[in-house]
Structure formats: structure tokens, C-alpha cells
C-alpha positions in Angstrom: -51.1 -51.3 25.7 -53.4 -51.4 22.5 -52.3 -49.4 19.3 -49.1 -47.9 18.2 -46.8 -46.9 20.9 -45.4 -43.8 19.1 -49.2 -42.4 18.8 -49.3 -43.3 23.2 -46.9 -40.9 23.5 -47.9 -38.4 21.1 -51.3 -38.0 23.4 -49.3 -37.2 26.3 -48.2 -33.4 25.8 -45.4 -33.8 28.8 -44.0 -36.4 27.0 -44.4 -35.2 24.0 -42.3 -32.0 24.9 -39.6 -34.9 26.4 -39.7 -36.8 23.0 -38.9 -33.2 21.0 -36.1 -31.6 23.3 -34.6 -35.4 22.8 -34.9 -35.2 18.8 -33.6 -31.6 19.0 -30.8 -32.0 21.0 -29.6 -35.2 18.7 -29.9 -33.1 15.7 -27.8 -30.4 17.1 -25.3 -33.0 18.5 -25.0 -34.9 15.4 -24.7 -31.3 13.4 -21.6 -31.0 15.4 -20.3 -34.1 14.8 -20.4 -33.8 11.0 -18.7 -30.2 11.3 -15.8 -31.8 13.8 -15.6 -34.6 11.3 -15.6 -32.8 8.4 -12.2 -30.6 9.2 -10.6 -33.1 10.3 -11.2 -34.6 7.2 -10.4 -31.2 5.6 -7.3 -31.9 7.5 -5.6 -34.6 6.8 -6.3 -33.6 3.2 -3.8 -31.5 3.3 -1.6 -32.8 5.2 -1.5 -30.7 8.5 -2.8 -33.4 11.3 
């Protein structure tokens, strides 16, 4: 395996499809994360959990 590893996958267009349904669905996951996290912040602010 010669050269960058990222760029290896990048040529591929199967994998490359793989690698952005993987980056799209962390985004969206960790979008929901900050939302759960954030009212429950919200939350305990005021005094209701």
C-alpha cells in the first residue's frame, strides 16, 4: 500500500459512497446528541429534573 490511505479510498467510488453515508450518519447522530444534551442541561437549570 503506497501513498496516503485516505486518497486509496477516495479512488474507489463504492467505498467512497461507504465513507460518506458513515460521515453523514455521525453528524446527524452527534446533532442529536447535542439537542438531548442541551435540554437536559436547559433542565436542570431550572430546576425540573
Amino acid at each position: 500500500m503506497s501513498g496516503d490511505p485516505f486518497e486509496e479510498i477516495l479512488k474507489d467510488p463504492d467505498r467512497r459512497a461507504k465513507l460518506y453515508l458513515l460521515v453523514v450518519v455521525g453528524i446527524i447522530l452527534s446533532t442529536f446528541i447535542i439537542v438531548i444534551g442541551t435540554i437536559i442541561f436547559i433542565l436542570s437549570v431550572l430546576k425540573i429534573i
